[in-house]
C-alpha positions as CSV (number, residue, x, y, z in Angstrom):
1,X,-3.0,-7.5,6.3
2,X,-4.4,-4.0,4.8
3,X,-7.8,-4.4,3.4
4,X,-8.7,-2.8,-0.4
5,X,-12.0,-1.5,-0.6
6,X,-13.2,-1.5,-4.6
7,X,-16.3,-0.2,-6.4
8,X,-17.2,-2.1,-9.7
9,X,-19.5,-1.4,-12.1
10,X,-19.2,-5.2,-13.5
11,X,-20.6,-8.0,-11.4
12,X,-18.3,-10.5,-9.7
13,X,-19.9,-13.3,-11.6
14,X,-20.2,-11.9,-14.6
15,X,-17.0,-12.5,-16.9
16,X,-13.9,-13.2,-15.5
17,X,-12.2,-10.4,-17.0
18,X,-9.3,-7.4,-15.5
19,X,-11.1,-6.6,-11.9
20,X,-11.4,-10.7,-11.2
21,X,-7.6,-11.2,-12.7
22,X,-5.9,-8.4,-10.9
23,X,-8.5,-8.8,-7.7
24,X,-7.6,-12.5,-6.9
25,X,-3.9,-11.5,-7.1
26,X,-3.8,-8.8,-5.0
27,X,-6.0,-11.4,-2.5
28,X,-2.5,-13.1,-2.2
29,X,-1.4,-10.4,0.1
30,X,-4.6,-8.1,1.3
31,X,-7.8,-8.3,2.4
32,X,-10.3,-7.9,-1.1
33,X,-14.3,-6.2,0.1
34,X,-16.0,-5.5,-3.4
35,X,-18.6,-3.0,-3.5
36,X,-21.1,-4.0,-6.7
37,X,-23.3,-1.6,-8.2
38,X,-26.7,-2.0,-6.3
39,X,-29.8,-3.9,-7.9
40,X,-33.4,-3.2,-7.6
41,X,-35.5,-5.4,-5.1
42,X,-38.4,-4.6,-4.4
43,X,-39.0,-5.7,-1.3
44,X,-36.7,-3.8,0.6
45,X,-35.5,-2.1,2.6
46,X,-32.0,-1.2,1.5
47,X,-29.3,-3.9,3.2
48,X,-26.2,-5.3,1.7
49,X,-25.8,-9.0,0.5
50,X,-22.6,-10.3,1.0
51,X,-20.7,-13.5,-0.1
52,X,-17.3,-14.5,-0.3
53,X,-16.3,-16.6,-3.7
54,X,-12.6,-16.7,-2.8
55,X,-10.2,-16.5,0.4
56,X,-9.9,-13.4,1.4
57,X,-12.7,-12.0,-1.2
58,X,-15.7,-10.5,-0.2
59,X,-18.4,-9.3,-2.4
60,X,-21.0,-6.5,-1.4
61,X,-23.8,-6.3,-3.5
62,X,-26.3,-3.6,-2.3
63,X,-30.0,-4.5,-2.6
64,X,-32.2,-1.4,-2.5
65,X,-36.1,-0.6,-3.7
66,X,-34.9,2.1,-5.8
67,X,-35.0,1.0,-9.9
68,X,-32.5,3.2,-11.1
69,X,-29.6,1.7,-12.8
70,X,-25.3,2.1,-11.4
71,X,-24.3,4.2,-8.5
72,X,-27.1,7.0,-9.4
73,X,-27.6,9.9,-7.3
74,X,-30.6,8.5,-5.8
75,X,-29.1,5.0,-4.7
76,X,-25.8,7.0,-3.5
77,X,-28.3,8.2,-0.5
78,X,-29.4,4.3,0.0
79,X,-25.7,2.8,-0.1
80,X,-23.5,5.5,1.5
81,X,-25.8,4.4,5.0
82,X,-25.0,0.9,4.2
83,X,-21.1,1.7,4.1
84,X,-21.0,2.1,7.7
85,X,-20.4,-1.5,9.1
86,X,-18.4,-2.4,6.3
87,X,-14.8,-2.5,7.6
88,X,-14.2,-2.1,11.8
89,X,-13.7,1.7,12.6
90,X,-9.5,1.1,12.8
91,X,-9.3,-0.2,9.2
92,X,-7.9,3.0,6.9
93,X,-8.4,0.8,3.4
94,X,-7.2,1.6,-0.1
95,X,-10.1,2.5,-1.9
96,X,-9.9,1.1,-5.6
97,X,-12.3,2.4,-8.4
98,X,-13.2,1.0,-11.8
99,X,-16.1,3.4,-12.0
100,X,-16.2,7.0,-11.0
101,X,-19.9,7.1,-10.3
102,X,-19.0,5.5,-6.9
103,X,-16.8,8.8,-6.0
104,X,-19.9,10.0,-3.6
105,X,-19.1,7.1,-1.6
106,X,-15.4,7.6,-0.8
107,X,-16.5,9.7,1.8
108,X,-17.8,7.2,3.7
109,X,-14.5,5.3,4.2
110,X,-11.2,6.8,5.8
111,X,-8.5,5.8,2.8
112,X,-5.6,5.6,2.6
113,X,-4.8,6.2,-0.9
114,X,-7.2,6.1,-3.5
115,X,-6.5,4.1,-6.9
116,X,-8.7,4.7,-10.3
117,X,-7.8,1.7,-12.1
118,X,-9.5,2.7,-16.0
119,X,-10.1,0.0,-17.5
120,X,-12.5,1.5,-20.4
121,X,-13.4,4.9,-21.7
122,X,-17.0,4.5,-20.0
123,X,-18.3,8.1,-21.0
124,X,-18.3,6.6,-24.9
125,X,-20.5,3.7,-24.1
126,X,-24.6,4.0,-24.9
127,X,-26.4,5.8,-22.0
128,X,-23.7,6.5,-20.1
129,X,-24.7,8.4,-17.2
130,X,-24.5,12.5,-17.9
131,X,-22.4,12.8,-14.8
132,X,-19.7,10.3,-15.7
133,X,-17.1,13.3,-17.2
134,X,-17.5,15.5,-13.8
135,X,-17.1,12.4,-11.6
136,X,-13.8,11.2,-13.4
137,X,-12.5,14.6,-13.2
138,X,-12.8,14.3,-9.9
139,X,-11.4,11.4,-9.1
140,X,-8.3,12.4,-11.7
141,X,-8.2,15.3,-8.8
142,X,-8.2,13.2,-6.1
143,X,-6.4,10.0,-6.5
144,X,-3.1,9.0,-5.9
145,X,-2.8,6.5,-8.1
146,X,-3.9,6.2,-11.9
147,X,-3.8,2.8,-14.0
148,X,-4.8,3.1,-17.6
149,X,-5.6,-0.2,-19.2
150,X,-3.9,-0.3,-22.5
151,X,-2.1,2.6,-24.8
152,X,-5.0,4.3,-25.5
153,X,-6.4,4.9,-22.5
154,X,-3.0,5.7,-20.9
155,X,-2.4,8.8,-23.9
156,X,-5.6,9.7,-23.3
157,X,-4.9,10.2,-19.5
158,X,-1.7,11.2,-18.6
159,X,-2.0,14.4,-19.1
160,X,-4.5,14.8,-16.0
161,X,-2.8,13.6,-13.4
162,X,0.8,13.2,-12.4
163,X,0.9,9.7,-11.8
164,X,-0.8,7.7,-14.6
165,X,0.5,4.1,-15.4
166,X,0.0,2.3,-18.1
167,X,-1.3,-1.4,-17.1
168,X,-2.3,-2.9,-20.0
169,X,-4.8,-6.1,-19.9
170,X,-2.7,-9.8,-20.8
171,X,-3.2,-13.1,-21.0
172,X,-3.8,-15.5,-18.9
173,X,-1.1,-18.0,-20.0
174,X,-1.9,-21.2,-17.2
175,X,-5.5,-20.8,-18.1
176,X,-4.6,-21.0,-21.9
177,X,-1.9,-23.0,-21.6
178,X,-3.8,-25.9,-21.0
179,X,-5.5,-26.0,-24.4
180,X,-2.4,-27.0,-25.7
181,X,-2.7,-30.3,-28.0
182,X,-6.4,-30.2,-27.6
183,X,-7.4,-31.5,-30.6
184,X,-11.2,-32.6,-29.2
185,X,-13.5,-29.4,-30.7
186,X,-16.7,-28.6,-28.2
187,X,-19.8,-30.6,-28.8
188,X,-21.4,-27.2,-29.7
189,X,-19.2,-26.6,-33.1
190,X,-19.4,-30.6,-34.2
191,X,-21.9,-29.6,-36.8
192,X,-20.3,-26.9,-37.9
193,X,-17.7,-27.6,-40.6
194,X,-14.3,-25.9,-41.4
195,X,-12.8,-23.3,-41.5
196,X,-13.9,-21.2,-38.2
197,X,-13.1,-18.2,-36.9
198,X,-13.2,-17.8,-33.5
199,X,-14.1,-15.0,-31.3
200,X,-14.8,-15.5,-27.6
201,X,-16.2,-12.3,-24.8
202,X,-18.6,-10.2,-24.4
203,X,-20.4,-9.3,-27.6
204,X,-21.4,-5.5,-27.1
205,X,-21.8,-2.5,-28.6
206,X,-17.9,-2.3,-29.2
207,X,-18.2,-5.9,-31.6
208,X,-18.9,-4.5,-35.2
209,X,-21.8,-6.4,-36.1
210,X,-21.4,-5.1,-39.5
211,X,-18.2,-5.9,-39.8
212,X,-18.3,-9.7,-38.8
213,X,-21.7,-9.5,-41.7
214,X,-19.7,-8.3,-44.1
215,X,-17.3,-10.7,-43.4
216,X,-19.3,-14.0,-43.6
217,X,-20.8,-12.2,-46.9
218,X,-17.7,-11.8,-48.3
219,X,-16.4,-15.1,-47.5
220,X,-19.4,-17.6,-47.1
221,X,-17.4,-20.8,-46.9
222,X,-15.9,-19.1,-43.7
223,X,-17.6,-20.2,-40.2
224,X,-17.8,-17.2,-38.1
225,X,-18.3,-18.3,-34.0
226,X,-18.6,-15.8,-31.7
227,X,-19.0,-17.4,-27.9
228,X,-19.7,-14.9,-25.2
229,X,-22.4,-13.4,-23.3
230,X,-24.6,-11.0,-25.1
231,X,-25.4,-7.5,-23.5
């Protein structure tokens, strides 16, 4: 069984969202070792915490007494040491990237082939890191493998590189599928009375706040519910 090696910018037990779908399907037929961005403890000194939620999942989460934030420059010198026990010296893994700020790192392993799934336009986010751009053009030069996750992201991508795929995200349907003829509502909405409009995942800078206000000012016998973490 080959082993895939990925570096993730969202954390395994966060929201269950593209890395965890795709991840525990691919676990069907290889060997899954997540490296998570590392967080600050300040206790140190640098080792890496690992767990396994699923068969034939493991999650790396580096632990370092550096407080800078993503796969910066700084904990890049703390993790790439860390890298070294991860797999036994005969494993050639493919190394998987959702964020090209880990691209220091592939150095440390001995791929074979290197995939940059793209699941967001990270350089438009708020304080993205300055070196985001270079690194993805980078790993545009390098991989062999591009997934774009939706239209968007493929246009905006498959110019710069000669093997760009478009992968867009889906739905779940045996996860959904068992809401069907629900009619019980969640003791959290009882008090709240009809109609609702529903909106459930991450609320973050891409949810137009002032959009959804100008919505339930617009319509104020409408019930707007938005369930999802709040970052």
């Amino acid at each position: 069984m080959h082993t895939i090696v990925v570096f993730s910018h969202l954390r395994w037990d966060f929201v269950f969202q593209r890395p965890q779908h795709l991840l525990t399907r691919l676990a069907r037929h290889y060997r899954i070792v997540i490296v998570e961005e590392p967080m600050h403890d300040p206790q140190g000194p640098a080792r890496l915490e690992r767990g396994s939620p699923l068969p034939n999942i493991t999650v790396c989460r580096p632990r370092t007494p550096i407080d800078v934030p993503g796969f910066h420059d700084d904990q890049i010198a703390l993790v790439a040491p860390l890298l070294a026990d991860l797999l036994p010296a005969s494993v050639r893994p493919i190394v998987w990237f959702y964020t090209p700020m880990a691209l220091p790192l592939l150095k440390e392993l001995d791929a074979r082939l290197v995939v940059y799934d793209c699941m967001d336009e990270l350089a438009s986010f708020k304080k993205a890191p300055r070196q985001l751009l270079q690194r993805e053009s980078a790993l545009l030069n390098l991989a062999d493998l591009v997934f774009a996750g939706g239209p968007s992201l493929y246009e905006a991508k498959r110019h710069r590189h000669p093997s760009v795929h478009c992968f867009p995200s889906s739905v779940d349907v045996e996860h959904f599928r068992q809401a069907q003829g629900a009619v019980a509502s969640h003791p959290a909405q009882e008090a709240i009375p009809h109609p609702r409009l529903g909106f459930y995942g991450v609320i973050d800078e891409r949810v137009d706040l002032d959009l959804v206000g100008a919505l339930a000012d617009a319509h104020p016998d409408w019930q707007l519910v938005l369930v999802g973490p709040v970052v």
